[in-house]
PLY file of the C-alpha trace (Angstrom):
ply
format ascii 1.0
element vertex 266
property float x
property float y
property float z
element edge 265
property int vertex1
property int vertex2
end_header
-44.54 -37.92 -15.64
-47.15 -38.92 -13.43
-45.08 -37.12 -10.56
-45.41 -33.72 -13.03
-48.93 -34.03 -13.43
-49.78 -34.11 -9.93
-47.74 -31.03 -9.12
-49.18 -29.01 -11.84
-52.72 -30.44 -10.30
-51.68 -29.14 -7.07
-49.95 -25.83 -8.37
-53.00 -24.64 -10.35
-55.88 -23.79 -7.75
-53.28 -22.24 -5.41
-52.10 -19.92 -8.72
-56.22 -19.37 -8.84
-56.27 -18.58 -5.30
-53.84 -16.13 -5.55
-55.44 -14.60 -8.54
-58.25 -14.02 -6.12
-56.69 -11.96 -3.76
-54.41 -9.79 -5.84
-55.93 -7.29 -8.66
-53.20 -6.57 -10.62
-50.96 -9.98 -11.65
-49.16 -11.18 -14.34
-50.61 -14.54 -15.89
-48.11 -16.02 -17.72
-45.14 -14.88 -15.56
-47.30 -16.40 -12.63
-47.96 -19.63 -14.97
-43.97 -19.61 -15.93
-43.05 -19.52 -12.58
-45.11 -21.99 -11.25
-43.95 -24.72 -14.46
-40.40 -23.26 -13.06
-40.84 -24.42 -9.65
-42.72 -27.76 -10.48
-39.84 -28.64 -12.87
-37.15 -27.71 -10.27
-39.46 -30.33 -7.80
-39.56 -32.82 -10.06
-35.72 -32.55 -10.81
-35.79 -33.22 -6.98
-37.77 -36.28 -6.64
-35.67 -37.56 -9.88
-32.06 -37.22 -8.19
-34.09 -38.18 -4.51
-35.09 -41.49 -6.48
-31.40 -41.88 -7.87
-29.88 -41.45 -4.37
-33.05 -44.20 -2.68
-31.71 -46.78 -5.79
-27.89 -46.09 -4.73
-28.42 -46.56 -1.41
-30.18 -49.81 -2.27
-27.73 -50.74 -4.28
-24.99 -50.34 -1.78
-26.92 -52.43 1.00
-27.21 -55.15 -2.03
-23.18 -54.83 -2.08
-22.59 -55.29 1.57
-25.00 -57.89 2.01
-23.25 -60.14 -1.02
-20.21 -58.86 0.91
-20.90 -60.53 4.25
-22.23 -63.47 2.31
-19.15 -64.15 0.83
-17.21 -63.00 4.05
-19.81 -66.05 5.95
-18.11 -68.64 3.12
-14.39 -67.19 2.82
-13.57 -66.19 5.79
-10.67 -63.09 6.70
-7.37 -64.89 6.05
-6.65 -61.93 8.39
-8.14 -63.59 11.35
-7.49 -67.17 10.89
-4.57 -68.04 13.63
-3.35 -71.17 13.19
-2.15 -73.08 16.69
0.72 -75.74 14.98
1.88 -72.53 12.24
4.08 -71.13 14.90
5.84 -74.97 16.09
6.55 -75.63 12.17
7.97 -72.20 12.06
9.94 -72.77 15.31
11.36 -76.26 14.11
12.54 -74.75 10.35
14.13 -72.17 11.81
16.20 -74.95 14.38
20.07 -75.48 13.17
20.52 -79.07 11.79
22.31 -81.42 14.24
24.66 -83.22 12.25
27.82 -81.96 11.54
29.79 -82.21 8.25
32.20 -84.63 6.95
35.26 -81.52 7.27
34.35 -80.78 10.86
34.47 -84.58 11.69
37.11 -85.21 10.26
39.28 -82.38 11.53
37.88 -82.96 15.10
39.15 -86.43 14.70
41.83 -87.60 17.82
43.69 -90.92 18.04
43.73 -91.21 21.55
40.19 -91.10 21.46
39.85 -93.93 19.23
41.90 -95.77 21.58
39.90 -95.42 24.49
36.62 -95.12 22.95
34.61 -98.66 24.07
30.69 -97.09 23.21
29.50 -97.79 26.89
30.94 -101.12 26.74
29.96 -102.33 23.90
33.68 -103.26 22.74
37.11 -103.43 24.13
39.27 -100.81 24.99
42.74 -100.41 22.77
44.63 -98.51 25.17
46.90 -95.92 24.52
50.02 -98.31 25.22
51.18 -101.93 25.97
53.66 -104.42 26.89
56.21 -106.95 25.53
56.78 -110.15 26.65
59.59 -109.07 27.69
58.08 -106.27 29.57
58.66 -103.13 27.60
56.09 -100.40 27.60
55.47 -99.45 24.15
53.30 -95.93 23.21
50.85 -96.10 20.41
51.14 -93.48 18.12
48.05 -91.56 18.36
48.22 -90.13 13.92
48.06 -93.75 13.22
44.54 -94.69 14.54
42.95 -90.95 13.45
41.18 -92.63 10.50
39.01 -94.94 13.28
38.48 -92.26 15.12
36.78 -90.52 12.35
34.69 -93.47 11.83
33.82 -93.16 15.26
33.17 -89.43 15.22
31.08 -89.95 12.25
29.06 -92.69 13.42
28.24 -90.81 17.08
27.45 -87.87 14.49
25.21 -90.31 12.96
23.06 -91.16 16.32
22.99 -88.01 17.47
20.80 -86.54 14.03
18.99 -90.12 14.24
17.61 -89.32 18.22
16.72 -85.53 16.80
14.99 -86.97 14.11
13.10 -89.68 16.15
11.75 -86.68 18.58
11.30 -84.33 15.76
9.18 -86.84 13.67
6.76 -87.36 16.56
6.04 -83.82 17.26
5.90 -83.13 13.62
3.29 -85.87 13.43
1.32 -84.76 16.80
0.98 -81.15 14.52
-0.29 -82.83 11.07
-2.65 -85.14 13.56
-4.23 -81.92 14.79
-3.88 -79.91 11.67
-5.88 -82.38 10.19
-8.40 -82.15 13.06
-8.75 -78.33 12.43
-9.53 -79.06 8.54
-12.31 -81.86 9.26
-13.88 -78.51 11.66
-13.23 -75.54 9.35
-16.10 -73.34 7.86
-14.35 -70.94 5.82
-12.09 -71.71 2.82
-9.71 -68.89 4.22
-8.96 -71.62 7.20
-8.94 -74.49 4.78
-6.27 -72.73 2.23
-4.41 -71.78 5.30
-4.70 -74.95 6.71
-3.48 -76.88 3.41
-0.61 -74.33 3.64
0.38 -75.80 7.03
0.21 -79.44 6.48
2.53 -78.68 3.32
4.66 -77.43 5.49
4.47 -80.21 8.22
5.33 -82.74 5.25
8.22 -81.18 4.03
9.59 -80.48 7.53
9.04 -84.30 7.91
10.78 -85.49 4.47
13.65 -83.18 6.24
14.25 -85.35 8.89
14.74 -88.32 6.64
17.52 -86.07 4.56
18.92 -85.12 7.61
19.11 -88.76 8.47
20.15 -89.87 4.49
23.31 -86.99 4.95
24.69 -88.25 8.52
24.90 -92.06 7.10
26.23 -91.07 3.49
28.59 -89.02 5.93
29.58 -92.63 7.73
30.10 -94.83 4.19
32.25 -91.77 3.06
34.39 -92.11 5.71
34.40 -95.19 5.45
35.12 -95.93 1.85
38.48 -93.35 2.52
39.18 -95.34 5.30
39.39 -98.66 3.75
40.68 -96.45 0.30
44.07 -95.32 2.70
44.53 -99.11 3.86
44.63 -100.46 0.79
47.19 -97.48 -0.07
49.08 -98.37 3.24
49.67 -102.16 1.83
50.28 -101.00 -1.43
53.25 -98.65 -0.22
54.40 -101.25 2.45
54.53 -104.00 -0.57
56.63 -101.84 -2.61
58.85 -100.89 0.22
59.45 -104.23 1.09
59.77 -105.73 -2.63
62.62 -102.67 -3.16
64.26 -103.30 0.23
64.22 -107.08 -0.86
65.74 -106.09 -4.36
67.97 -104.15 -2.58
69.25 -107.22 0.34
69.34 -109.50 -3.13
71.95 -107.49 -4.71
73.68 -106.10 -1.77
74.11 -110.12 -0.81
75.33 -110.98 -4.12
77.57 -108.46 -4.34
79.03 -109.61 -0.57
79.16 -113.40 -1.09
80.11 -113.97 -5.05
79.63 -117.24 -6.25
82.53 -119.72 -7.22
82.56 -120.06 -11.19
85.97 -122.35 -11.35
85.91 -125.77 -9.52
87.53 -126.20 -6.26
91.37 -127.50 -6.03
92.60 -129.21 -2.94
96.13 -129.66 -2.71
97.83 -133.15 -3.20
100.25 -133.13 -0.77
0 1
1 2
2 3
3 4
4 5
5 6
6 7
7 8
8 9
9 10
10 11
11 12
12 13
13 14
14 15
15 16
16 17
17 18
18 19
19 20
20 21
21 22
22 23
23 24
24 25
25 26
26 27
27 28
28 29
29 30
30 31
31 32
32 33
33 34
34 35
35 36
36 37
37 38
38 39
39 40
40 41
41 42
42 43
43 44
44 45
45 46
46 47
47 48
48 49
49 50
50 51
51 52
52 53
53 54
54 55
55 56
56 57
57 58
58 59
59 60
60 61
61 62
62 63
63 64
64 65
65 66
66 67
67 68
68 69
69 70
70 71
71 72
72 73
73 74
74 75
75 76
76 77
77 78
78 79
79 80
80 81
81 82
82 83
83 84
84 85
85 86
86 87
87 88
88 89
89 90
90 91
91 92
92 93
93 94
94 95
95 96
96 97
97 98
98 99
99 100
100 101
101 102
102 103
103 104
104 105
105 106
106 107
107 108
108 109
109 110
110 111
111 112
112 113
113 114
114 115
115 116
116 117
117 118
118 119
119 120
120 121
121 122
122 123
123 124
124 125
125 126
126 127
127 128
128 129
129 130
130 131
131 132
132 133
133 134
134 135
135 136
136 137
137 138
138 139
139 140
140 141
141 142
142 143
143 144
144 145
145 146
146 147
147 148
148 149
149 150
150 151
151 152
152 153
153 154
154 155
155 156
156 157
157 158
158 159
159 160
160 161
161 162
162 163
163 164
164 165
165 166
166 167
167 168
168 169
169 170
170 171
171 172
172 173
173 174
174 175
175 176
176 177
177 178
178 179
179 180
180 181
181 182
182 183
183 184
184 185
185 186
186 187
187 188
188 189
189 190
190 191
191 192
192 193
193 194
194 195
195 196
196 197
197 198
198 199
199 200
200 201
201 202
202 203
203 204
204 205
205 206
206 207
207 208
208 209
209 210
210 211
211 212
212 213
213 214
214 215
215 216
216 217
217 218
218 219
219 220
220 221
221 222
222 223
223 224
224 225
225 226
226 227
227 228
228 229
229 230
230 231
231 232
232 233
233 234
234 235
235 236
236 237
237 238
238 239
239 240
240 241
241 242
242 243
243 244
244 245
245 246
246 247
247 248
248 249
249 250
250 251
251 252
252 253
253 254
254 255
255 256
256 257
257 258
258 259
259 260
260 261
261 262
262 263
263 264
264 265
């Protein structure tokens, strides 16, 4: 209103001024014009003072906007050095092999030659008599040890992986952990939180992978021992029948004598 005033303050001794210099003028067309034009001004300064308070209010926005980008952080532009190692190591093939592929790679003559460096005696895939006969082992026969033996190795191998694994998987938390203790945005921190997640269940894997090879050894194992005892219990009934059968096939042979003995007299 105040704005209005001032025009119409301004407008009026011009409007008088022209009045002075032309004879013939209409007053209140002049007069309508004039409220016209000061309306159409003030209109102006109206949407002018809308535009100044947008503009204000926009530089309000962006300055709340690079306050909160100061304590967020772009989750765009947080790279993360041990992210592409944990990605690296879950993407990796598991060493260990399963039970069916150690048992099918499974060789007798392996099992009779196998000694672990030296660490026990040699079998040999023959020997001799006393009386100097070379007897051949039969190589199906001794395919349950080597499967112990296959699955054992299978065993050491995934326990070396895992020994190396777990050390560079601990070498990335250690630093992960340094990166938290130094970030200043939470986008870092939430991204960093994601990473050590990660790094602990890649971790826990290593101990599964572990767990699997030595249930894989006390399966084998347990069939092992399962098939001896199913080796003596088909040997004991062979040889209990084959006894039955000597029994009878000796009594029927050599009958006994159910009348005494006579001896002649003369």
């Amino acid at each position: 209103m105040k704005k209005l005033i001032a025009v119409i303050t301004i407008a009026l001794p011009l409007a008088f001024s022209a009045r002075a210099q032309w004879i013939v003028y209409d007053p209140t067309s002049n007069m309508t014009q004039i409220l016209d034009e000061t309306e159409n001004l003030a209109e102006f300064v109206s949407m002018v003072d809308n535009q100044v308070q947008q503009i204000q209010t926009l530089n309000d926005q962006l300055s709340e906007f690079k306050k909160y980008e100061a304590v967020f952080g772009n989750p765009s532009q947080v790279a993360l050095a041990t992210a592409a190692p944990l990605e690296s190591d879950l993407q990796q093939v598991e060493p260990g092999q399963t039970p069916l592929n150690l048992a099918t790679n499974a060789d007798g003559s392996t099992a009779m030659t196998f000694n672990d460096s030296g660490v026990y005696s040699r079998v040999g895939t023959s020997f001799q008599t006393p009386g100097g006969q070379t007897i051949q082992r039969s190589t199906n026969q001794y395919k349950p040890y080597s499967t112990i033996i296959n699955t054992a190795s299978n065993y050491v191998a995934v326990a070396n992986n895992a020994m190396q694994r777990r050390t560079a998987i601990k070498n990335q938390i250690a630093q992960t952990a340094q990166q938290l203790q130094a970030a200043t945005t939470d986008a870092e921190v939430q991204k960093l939180h994601a990473v050590l997640t990660g790094l602990n269940a890649d971790l826990a894997s290593t101990d599964d992978e572990l767990n699997q090879a030595t249930s894989s050894v006390l399966v084998q194992d347990v069939q092992n021992r399962n098939d001896q005892q199913k080796q003596v219990q088909a040997l004991t009934e062979q040889q209990n029948a084959e006894f039955a059968e000597a029994v009878s096939n000796y009594t029927a042979k050599f009958k006994l004598l159910t009348a005494p003995t006579t001896f002649p007299t003369q």
